[in-house]
C-alpha positions as CSV (number, residue, x, y, z in Angstrom):
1,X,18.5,24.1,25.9
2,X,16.8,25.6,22.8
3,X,16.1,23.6,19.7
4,X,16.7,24.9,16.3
5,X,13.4,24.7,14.5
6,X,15.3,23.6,11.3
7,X,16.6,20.5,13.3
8,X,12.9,19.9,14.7
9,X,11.6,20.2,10.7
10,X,14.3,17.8,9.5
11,X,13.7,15.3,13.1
12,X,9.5,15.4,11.9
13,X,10.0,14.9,8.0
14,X,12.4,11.6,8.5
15,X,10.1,10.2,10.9
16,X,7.4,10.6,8.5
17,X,9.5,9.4,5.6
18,X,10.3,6.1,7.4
19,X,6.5,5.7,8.4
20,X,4.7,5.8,5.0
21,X,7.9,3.7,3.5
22,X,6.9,1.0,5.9
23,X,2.9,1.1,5.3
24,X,3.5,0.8,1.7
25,X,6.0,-2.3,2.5
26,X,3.6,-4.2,4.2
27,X,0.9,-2.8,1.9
28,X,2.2,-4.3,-1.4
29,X,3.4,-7.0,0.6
30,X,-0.1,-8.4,1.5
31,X,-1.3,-7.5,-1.5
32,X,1.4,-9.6,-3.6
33,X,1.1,-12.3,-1.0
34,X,-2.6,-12.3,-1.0
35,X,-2.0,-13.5,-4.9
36,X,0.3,-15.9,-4.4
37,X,-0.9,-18.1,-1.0
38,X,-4.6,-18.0,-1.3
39,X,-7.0,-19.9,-4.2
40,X,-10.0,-18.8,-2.1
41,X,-12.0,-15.4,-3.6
42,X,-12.8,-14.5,0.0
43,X,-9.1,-14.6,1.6
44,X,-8.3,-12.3,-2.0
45,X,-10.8,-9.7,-1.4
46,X,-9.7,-9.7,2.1
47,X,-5.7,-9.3,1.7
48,X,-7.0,-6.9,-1.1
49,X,-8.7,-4.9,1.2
50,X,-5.8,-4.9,4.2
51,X,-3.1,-3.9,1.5
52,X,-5.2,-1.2,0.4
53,X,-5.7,0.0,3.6
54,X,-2.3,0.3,4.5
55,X,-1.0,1.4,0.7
56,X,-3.5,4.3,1.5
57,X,-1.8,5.0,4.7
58,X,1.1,5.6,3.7
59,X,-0.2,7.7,0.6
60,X,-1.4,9.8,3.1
61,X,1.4,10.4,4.9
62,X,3.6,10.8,1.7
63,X,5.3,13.6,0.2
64,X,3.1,15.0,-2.6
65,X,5.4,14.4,-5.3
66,X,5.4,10.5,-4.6
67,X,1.6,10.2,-4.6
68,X,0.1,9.8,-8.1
69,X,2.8,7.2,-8.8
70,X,1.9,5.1,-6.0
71,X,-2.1,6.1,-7.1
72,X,-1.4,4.2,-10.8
73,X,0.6,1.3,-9.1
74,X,-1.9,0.5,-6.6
75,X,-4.9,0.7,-9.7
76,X,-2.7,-1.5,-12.4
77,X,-2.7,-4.4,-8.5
78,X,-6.2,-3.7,-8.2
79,X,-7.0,-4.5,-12.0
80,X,-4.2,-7.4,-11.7
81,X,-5.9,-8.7,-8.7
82,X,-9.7,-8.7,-9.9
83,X,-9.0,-10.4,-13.1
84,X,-7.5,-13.2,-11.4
85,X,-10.5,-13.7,-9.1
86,X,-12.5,-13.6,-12.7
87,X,-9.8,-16.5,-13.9
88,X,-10.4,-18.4,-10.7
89,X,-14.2,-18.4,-11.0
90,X,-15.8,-20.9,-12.0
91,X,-17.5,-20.4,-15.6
92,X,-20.0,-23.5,-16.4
């Protein structure tokens, strides 16, 4: 049986799809959680860190059309997530 190397190209690239789709899930979805659940700096810079790891996962694997939108979401959660850990801190 011989397979068609257009079926094979379309078989890789939806496999691919589904698998960066899924790291940014859980990627934004630690990071948003991360902000919600935990008062404590240390469990924030550690969901921050896991959720980054992931978002860049599945920026890796993207398309490259998708990346630099993903590249200015992920930098406006960073800034969103480091000035509530400066809000948090304790200033006296």
């Amino acid at each position: 049986m011989v397979v068609s190397p257009l079926r094979s190209a379309a078989t890789r690239n939806a496999t691919g799809m589904n698998t960066y789709l899924i790291f940014w899930i859980l990627g934004f979805g630690i990071l948003w959680s991360g902000l919600r659940l935990f008062d404590d700096e240390v469990f924030l810079i550690v969901t921050l860190i896991v959720g980054c790891g992931l978002v860049l996962a599945g920026l890796i694997s993207a398309p490259a059309t998708l990346q630099i939108v993903v590249e200015v979401v992920l930098v406006i959660a960073l800034f969103h997530i480091c000035m509530e850990c400066i809000s948090r801190g304790n200033r006296s």
